[in-house]
C-alpha positions as CSV (number, residue, x, y, z in Angstrom):
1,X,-13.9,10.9,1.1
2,X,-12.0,11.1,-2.3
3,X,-10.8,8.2,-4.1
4,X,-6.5,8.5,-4.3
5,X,-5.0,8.0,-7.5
6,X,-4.8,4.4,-6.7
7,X,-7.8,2.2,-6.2
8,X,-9.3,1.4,-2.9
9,X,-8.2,-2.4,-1.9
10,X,-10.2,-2.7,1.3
11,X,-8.8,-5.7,3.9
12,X,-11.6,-6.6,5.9
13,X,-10.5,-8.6,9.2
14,X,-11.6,-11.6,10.6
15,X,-10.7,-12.5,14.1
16,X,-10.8,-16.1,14.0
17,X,-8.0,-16.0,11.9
18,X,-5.2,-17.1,14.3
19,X,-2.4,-15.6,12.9
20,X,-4.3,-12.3,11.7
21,X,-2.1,-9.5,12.6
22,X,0.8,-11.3,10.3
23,X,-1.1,-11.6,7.5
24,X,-1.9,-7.9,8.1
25,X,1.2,-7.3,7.8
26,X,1.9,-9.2,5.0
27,X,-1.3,-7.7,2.8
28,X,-0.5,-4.3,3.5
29,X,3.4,-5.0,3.0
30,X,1.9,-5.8,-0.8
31,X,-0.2,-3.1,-1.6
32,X,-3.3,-3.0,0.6
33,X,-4.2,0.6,1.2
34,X,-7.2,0.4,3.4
35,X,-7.8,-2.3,6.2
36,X,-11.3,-2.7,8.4
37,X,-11.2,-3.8,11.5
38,X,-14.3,-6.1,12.5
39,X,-14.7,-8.1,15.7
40,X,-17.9,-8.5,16.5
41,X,-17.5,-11.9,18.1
42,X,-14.6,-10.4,20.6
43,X,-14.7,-9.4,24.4
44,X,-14.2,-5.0,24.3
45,X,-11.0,-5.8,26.0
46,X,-9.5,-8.2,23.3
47,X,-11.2,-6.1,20.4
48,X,-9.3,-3.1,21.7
49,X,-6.3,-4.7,22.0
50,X,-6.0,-6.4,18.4
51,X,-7.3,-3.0,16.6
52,X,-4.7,-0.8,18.6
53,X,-2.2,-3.3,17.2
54,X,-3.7,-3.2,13.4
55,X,-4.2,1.0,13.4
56,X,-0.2,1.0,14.4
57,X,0.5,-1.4,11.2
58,X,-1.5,0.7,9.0
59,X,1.0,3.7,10.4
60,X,3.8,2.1,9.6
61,X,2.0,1.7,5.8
62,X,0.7,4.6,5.4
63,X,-2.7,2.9,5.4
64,X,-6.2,4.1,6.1
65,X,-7.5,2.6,9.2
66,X,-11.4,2.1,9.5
67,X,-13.1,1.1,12.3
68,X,-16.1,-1.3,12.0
69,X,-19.1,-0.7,13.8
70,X,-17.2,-0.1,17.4
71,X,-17.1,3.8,17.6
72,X,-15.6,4.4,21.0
73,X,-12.6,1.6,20.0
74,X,-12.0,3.6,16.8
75,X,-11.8,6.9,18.8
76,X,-9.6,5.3,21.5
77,X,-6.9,4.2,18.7
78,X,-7.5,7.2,16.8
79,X,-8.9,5.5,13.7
80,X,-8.8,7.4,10.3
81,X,-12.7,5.8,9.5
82,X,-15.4,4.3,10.7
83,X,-18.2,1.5,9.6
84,X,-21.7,1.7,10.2
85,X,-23.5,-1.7,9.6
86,X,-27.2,-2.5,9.6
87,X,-27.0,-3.1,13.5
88,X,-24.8,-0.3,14.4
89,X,-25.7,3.4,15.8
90,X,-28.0,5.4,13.6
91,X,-25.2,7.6,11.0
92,X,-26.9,10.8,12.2
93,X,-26.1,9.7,16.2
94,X,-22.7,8.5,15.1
95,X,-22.3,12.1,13.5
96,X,-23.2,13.6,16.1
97,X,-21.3,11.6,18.6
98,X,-17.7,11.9,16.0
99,X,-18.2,15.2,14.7
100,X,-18.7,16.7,10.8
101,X,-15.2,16.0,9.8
102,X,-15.6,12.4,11.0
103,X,-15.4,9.7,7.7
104,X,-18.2,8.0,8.1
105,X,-19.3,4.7,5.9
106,X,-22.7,2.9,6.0
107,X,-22.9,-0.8,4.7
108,X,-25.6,-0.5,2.1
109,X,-28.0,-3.6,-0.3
110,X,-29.9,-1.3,-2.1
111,X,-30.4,1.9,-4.1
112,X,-33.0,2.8,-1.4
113,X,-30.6,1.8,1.5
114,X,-28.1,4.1,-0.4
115,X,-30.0,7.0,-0.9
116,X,-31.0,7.0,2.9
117,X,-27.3,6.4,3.8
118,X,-26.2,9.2,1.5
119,X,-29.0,11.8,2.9
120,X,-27.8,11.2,6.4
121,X,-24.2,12.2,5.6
122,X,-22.0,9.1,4.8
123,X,-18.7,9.6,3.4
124,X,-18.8,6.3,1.6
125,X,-20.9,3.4,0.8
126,X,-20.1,-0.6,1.2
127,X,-22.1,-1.9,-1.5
128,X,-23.2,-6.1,-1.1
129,X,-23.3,-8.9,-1.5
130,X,-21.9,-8.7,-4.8
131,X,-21.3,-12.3,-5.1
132,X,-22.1,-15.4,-3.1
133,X,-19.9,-15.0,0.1
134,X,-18.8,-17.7,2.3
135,X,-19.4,-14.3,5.3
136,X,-23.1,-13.5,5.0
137,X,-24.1,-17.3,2.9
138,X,-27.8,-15.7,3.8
139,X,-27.7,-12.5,1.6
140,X,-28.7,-13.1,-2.4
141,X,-25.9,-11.9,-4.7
142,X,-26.5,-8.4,-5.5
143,X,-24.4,-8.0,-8.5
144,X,-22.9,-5.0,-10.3
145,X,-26.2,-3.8,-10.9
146,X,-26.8,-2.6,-7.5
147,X,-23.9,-0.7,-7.8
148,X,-24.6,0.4,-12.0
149,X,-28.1,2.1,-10.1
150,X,-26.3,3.7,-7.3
151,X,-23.6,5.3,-9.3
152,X,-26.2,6.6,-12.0
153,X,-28.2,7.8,-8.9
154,X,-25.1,9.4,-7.1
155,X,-22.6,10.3,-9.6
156,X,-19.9,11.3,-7.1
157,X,-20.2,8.7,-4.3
158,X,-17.9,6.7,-3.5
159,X,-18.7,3.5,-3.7
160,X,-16.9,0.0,-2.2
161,X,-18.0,-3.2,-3.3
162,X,-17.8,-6.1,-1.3
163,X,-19.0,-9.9,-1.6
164,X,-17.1,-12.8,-2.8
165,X,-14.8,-10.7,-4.6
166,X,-11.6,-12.6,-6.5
167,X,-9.1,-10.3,-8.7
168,X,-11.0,-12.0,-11.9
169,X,-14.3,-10.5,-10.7
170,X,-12.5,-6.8,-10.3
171,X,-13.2,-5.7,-13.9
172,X,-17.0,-5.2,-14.2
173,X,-17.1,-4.1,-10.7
174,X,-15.1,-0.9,-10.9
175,X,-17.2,-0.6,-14.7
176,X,-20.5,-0.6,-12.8
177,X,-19.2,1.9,-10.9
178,X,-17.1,1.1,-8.0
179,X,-13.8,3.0,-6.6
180,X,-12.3,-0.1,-4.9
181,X,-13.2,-3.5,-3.7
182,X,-12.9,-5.4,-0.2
183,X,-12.1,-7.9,0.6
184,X,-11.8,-10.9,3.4
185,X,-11.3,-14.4,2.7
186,X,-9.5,-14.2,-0.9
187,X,-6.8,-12.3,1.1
188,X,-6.7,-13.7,4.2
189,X,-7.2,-17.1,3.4
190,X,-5.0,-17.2,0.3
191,X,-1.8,-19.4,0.2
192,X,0.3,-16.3,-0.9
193,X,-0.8,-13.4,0.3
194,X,1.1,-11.0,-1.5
195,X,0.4,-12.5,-4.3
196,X,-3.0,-12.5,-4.4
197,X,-2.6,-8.6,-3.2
198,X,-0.7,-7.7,-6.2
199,X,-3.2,-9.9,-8.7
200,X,-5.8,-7.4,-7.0
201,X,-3.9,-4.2,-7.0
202,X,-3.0,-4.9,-11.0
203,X,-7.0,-5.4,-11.8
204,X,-7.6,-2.3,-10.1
205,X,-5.2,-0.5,-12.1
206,X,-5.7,-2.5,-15.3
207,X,-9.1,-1.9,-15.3
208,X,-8.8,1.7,-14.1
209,X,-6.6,3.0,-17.2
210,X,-9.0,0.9,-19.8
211,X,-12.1,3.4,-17.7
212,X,-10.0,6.6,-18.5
213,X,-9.0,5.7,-22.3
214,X,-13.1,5.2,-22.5
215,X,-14.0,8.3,-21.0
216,X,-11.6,10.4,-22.8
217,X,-12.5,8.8,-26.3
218,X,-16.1,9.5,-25.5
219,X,-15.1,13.5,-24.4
220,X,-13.0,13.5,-28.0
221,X,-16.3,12.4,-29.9
C-alpha cells in the first residue's frame, strides 16, 4: 500500500455517534482521505447498513474505504481495505479468504507484534496507543518510539499511528516515522469539523515538507 503524495488522515468511526454519517460527510468534505469503519457494538444488519452508506460517501470523495475487522461486510460493499485487530481472523486466513491483491492492515503495540504482522503479509500497520486515549483508557501510551523501532526495523512500511492524536501532536509522529495519523474523537467530537480537518491536513503537510528539506540536505552532505 503506497503512501499518495498527500499524507494519510485516517477517520476512524464510532457508532454511538448519533449523527455519524454527517459528520462523515463533513470530515471527508475537508480533506479526510481515508475513513475506517468500526462497529463492533452493532447487530450485522445495522453494521451493514451504516458502512454501505459510509463506502458510497467515500465514492463520492474519492476516499479510501477500509473495513474494520468485519471481512464479509467489507466484501459485500466492496471496500477498498480491511482491518485486522487483535480479536479478528488470523491475517494469513483473512489472506486466504480475500485473496493476494487484498490490502490488508493489522493493528499492531509492538516491534514484535509488527514484525509478525509484516511476515504474514500486511499491507500496513496501525501502530498504538500513541497517547492516552479516551477509546482503549486500558492500553499504556506507546509513544513515537514504538513507531522510531518499527520504521528502523521496516524501512518501507507503512505505518499509521493512532492514540489520542491532536494536530499539535502530528509533528514528531510523522518524524518517528509515520505516513499518516488516525483519528476518532478529535474529529468526530470536535465543534468544527472541518476545521479541525484542515488544522490536521496542514500538520501533515507542514511537517512533511520540513522531512524532505532534511533528507535532501543530508543526501547534499
Amino acid at each position: 500500500m503506497a503512501i499518495d503524495s498527500k499524507r494519510i488522515l485516517c477517520l476512524v468511526t464510532d457508532p454511538t455517534v448519533a449523527d455519524l454519517s454527517e459528520r462523515v460527510e463533513r470530515a471527508l468534505a475537508a480533506g479526510v482521505n481515508m475513513l475506517q469503519i468500526r462497529g463492533h457494538q452493532l447487530s450485522s444488519a445495522r453494521l451493514y447498513e451504516l458502512a454501505s452508506t459510509l463506502h458510497a460517501q467515500c465514492q463520492r470523495y474519492n476516499t479510501r474505504c477500509i473495513m474494520n475487522d468485519r471481512l464479509d461486510i467489507g466484501q459485500l460493499i466492496g471496500a477498498d481495505g480491511y482491518q485486522l485487530g487483535q480479536q479478528s481472523l488470523p491475517l494469513p486466513i483473512a489472506r486466504r479468504l480475500l485473496g493476494s491483491q487484498a490490502i490488508i492492515g493489522a493493528s499492531v503495540h509492538s516491534l514484535h507484534s509488527a514484525t509478525q504482522a509484516l511476515e504474514q503479509g500486511a499491507n500496513f500497520l496501525l501502530v498504538g496507543t500513541m497517547y492516552a486515549s479516551a477509546s482503549h483508557p486500558a492500553e499504556p501510551p506507546a509513544g513515537p518510539a514504538l513507531l522510531a523501532a518499527i520504521r528502523t526495523a521496516y524501512p518501507s512500511s507503512t505505518l499509521i499511528a493512532i492514540g489520542g492524536i491532536t494536530p499539535s501532536r502530528v509533528a514528531p509522529l510523522l518524524t518517528a516515522g509515520a505516513g499518516g495519523v488516525a483519528v476518532i474523537s478529535s474529529i468526530l467530537h470536535a465543534p468544527d469539523i472541518a476545521a479541525v480537518v484542515h488544522e490536521f491536513r496542514q500538520a501533515l503537510e507542514l511537517e512533511r515538507d520540513a522531512i524532505d528539506k532534511s533528507e535532501q540536505a543530508s543526501i547534499k552532505r
